[in-house]
C-alpha positions in Angstrom: 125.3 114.9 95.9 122.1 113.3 94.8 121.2 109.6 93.8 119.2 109.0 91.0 118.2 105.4 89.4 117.8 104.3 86.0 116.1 100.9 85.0 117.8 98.5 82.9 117.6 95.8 80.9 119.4 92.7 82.5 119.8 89.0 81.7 119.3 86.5 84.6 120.0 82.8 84.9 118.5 79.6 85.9 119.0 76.2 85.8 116.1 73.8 85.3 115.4 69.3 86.3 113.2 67.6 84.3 111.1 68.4 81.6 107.6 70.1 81.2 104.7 67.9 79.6 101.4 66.3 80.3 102.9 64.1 82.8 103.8 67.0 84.9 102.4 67.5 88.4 104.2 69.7 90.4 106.3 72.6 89.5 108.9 73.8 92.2 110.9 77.4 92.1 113.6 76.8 94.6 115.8 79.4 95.6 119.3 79.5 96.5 120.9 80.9 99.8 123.8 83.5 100.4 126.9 82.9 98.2 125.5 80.0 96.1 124.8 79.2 92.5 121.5 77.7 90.5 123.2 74.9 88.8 125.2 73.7 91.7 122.3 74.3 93.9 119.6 72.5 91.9 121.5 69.1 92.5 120.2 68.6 95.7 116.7 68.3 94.1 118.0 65.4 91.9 115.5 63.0 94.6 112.6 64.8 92.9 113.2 63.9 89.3 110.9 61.3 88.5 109.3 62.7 85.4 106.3 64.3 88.1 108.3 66.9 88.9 109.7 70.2 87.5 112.4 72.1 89.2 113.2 75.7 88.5 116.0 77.2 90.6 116.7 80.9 89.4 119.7 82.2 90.1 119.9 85.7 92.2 121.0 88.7 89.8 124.3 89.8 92.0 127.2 88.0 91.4 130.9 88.3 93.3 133.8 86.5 94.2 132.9 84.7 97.3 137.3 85.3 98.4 138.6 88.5 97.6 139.4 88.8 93.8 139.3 85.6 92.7 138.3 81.9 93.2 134.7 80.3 93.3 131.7 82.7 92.5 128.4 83.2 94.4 125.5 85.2 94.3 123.5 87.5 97.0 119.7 87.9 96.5 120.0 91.4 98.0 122.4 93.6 100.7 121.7 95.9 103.4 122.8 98.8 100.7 119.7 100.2 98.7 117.6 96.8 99.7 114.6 98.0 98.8 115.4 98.6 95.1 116.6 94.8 94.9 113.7 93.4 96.5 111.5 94.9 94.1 114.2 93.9 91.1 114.2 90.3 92.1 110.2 89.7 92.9 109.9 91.5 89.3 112.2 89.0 87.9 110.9 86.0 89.6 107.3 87.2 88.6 108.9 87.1 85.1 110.0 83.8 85.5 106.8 82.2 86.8 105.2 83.5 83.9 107.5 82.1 81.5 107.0 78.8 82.6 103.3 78.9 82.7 103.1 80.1 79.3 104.2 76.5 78.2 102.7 74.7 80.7 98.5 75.7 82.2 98.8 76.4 86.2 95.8 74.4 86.4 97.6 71.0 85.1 100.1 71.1 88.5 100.9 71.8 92.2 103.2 75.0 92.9 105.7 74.6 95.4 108.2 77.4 96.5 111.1 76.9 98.0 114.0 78.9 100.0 117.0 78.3 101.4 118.6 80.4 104.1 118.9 83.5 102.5 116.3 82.1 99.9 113.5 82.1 102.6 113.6 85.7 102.9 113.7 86.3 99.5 110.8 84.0 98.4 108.6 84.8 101.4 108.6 88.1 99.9 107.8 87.2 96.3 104.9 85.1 97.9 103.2 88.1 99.5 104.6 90.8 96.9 104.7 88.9 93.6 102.5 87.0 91.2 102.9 83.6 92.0 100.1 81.3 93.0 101.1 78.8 95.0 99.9 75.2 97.1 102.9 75.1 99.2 106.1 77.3 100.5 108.8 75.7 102.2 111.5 77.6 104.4 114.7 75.5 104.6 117.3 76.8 107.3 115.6 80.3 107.0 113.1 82.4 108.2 110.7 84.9 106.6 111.8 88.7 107.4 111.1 89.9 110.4 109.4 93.1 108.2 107.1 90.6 106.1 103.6 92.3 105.5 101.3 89.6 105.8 98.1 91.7 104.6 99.9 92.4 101.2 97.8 89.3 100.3 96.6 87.0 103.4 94.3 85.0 101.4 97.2 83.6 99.3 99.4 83.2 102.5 96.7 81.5 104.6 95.9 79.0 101.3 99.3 77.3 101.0 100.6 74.9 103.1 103.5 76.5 105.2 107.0 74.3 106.4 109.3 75.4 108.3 112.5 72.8 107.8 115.6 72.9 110.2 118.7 70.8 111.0 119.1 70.4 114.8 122.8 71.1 114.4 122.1 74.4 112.3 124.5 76.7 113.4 122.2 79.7 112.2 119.1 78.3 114.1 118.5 81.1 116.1 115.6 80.0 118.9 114.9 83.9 119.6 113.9 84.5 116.4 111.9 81.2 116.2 110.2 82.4 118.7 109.6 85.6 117.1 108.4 84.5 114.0 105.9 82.3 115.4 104.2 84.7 117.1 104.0 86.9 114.2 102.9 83.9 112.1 100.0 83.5 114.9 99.1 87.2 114.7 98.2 87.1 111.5 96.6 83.7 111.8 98.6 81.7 109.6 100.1 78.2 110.4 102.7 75.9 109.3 104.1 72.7 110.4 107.9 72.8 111.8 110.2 69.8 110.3 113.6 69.0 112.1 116.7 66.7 110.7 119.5 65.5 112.0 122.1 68.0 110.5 123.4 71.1 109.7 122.4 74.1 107.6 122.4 71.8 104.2 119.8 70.3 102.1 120.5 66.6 102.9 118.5 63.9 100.4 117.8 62.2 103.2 115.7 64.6 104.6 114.3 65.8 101.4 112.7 62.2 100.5 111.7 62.3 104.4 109.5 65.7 103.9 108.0 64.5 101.0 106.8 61.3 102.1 105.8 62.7 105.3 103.2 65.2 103.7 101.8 62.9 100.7 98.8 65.1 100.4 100.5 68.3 99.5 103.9 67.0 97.9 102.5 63.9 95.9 
């Protein structure tokens, strides 16, 4: 038996707040975790639509039936099964989509802010280092970055943007090991990034939102 691939042609989906013009001042991709959706997703980023900001949540390309056959749907960025291939089909498609927004809009007008949550922080810390997007600040929301994350893919790029790291203190996926982990890795390579904690869970409260934004004027404002 031998496994070949063949590249297709497929549509994706994302859901979009606000409106692009010469008001705009900050752009955000904001990705969704394990077993979500865009459009439900992008709600918790109502807080940031002020006619400043544009939100882009794209939506990952695999989708399934989050209980057995049937029921509510959700969407995986990527398995354990041929993970590889996804990565690189999702940072090609997220490439794709920064670039259709900055066709209508020039990079140099606004801030770029990236976004991941849970499962999202994996997904866009790898876009960050393997992909096209240029970027003032990345924010990982109840989520790490891989554990496998090549930070000399492009440690220029890394070391520019402003790095958050934003838990709950009741996160039931916090894992302090891996915390731990991470930060060395993150000092290895001589990055840095400020570590945010709520009171909560593994959720995107608005609360906490308005609270990170105010909090860093400089890079969010």
């Amino acid at each position: 038996m031998q496994l070949h691939y063949l590249e297709v042609s497929k549509t994706a989906r994302y859901a979009v707040l606000g409106e692009l013009s010469s008001h705009t001042r900050h752009v955000w991709f904001v990705c969704h975790g394990y077993g979500q959706l865009a459009a439900p997703f992008i709600e918790y980023f109502h807080p940031l639509d002020d006619g400043y900001n544009y939100i882009v949540a794209p939506e990952a390309l695999a989708r399934f039936y989050t209980k057995r056959m049937e029921g509510r749907v959700g969407a995986t960025w990527m398995t354990k099964e041929d993970r590889q291939t996804d990565i690189t089909d999702y940072v090609r498609y997220l490439d794709q989509l920064y670039g259709e927004v900055f066709s209508r809009i020039p990079r140099s007008q606004v801030k770029v802010h990236v976004l991941g949550f849970s499962q999202g922080a994996a997904t866009v810390s790898r876009w960050i280092a393997e992909g096209a997007v240029e970027l003032d600040s990345w924010v990982l929301w109840g989520g790490l970055f891989p554990h496998d994350l090549n930070f000399a893919v492009n440690p220029e790029k890394l070391k520019g943007a402003s790095t958050f790291l934003v838990y709950g203190d009741e996160d039931p996926f916090r894992d302090e090991e891996k915390l731990k982990e991470r930060h060395q890795l993150v000092a290895e390579a001589g990055l840095h990034y400020q570590q945010v904690e709520f009171r909560g869970g593994h959720e995107i409260p608005e609360a906490a939102l308005r609270s990170l934004i105010e909090q860093y004027p400089d890079t969010f404002q």
